[in-house]
C-alpha positions as CSV (number, residue, x, y, z in Angstrom):
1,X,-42.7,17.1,-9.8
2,X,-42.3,15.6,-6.0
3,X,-41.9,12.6,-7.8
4,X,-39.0,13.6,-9.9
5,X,-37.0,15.5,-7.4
6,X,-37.0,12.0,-5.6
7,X,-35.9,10.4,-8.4
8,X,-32.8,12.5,-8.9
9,X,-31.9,12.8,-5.0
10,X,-32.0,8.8,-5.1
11,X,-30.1,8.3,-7.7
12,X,-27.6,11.3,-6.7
13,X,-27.1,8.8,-3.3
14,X,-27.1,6.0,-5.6
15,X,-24.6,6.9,-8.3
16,X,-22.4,8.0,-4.6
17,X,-22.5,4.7,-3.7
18,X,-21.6,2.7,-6.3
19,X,-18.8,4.6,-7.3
20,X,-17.4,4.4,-4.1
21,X,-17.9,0.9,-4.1
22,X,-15.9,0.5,-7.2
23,X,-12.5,2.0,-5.5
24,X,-12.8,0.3,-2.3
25,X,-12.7,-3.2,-4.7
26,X,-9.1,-2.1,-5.1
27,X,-8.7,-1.4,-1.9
28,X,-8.6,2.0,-2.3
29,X,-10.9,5.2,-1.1
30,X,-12.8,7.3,-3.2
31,X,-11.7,11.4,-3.4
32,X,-13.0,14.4,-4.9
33,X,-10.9,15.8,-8.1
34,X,-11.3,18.8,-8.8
35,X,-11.1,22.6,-9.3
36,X,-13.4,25.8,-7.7
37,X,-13.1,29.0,-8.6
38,X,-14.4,31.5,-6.6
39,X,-14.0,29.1,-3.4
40,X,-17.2,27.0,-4.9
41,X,-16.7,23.4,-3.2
42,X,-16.4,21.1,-5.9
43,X,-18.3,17.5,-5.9
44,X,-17.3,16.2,-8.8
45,X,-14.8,13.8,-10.0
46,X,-13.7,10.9,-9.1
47,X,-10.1,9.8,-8.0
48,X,-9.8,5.8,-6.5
49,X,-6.7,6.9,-4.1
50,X,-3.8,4.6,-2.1
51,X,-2.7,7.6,0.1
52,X,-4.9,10.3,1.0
53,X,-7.7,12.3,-0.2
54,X,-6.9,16.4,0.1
55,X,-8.8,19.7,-0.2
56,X,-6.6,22.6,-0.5
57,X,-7.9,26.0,0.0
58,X,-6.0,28.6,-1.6
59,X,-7.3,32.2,-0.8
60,X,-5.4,34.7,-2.5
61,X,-7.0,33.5,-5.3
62,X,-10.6,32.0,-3.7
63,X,-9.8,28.9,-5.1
64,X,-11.1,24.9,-3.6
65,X,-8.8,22.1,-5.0
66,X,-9.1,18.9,-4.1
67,X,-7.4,15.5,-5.2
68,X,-5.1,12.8,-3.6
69,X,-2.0,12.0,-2.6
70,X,-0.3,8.6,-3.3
71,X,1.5,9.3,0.2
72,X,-0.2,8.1,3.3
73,X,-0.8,11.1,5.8
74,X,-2.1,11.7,8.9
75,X,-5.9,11.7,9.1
76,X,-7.0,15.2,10.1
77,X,-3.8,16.7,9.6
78,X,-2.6,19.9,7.4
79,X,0.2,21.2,5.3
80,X,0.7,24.8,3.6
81,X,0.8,22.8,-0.5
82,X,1.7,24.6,-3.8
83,X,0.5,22.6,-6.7
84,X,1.8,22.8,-9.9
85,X,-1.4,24.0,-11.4
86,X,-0.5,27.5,-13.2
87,X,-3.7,30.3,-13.5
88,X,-4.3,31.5,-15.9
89,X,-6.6,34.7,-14.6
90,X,-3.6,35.6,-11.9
91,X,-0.5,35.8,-14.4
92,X,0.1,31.8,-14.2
93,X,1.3,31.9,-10.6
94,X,0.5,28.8,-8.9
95,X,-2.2,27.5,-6.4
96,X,-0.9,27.4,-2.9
97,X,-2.6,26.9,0.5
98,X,-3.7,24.9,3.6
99,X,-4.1,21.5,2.3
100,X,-6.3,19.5,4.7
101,X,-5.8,15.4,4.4
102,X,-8.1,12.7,5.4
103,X,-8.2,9.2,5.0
104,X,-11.4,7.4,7.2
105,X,-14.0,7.3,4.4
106,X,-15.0,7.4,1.0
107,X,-15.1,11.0,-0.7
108,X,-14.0,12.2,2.9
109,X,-12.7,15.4,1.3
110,X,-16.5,16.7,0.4
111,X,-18.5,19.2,2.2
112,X,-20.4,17.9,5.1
113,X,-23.5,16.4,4.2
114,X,-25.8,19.0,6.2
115,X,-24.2,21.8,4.2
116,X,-24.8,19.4,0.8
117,X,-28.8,19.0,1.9
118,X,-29.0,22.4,2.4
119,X,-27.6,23.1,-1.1
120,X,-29.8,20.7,-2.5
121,X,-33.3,22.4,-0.9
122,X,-31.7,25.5,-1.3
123,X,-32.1,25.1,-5.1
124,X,-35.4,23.4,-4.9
125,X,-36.9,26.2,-3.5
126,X,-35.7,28.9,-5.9
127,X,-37.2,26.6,-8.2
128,X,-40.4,26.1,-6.6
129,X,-40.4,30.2,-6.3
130,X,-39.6,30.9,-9.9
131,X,-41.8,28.9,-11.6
């Protein structure tokens, strides 16, 4: 079992790295692409990016979005965004919010790794306490 959970935490870093590696061949970064509802923070996706990678919070309707921009913006920096992504649940108005831009490092528009690890053993041990 120890074995296993290694196994897939390696290869979770692994997978990470090598598709990172494959946009930065292009001289691009790596970004997040994609959609949570309920304000989940999406880690999926993969978008090789010019500009800058986003991650727009919209909180009327507890929605994470993140993406890129072919635009270069400032590292750090943030703009009120509305997307042109209708919903569907909130009478197809459109996502708005803070969108937050980076641009110093592959798949900069994820959670913080601390918060990720603690995800991660978070899940283990409801496992472990299930079974």
């Amino acid at each position: 079992m120890r074995l296993y959970l290694l196994g897939v935490l390696a290869a979770f870093c692994f997978s990470e790295a090598l598709t990172a590696t494959n946009c930065s061949t292009k001289g691009e970064i790596s970004c997040y692409s994609c959609m949570g509802r309920d304000m989940e923070n999406c880690q999926s996706g993969l978008t090789c990016c010019k500009g800058a990678c986003f991650k727009l919070e919209d909180i009327k309707h507890n929605v994470i979005v993140k993406g890129c921009v072919n635009n270069r913006e400032e590292d750090a920096s943030m703009k009120v965004r509305e997307l042109n992504v209708p919903l569907y649940w909130a009478n197809k108005e459109k996502v708005k919010g803070e969108s937050f831009f980076c641009t110093g490092k592959e798949f900069c528009n994820e959670t913080s790794r601390l918060s990720l690890l603690a995800s991660f053993f978070t899940a283990i041990l409801a496992f472990v306490i299930i079974r």
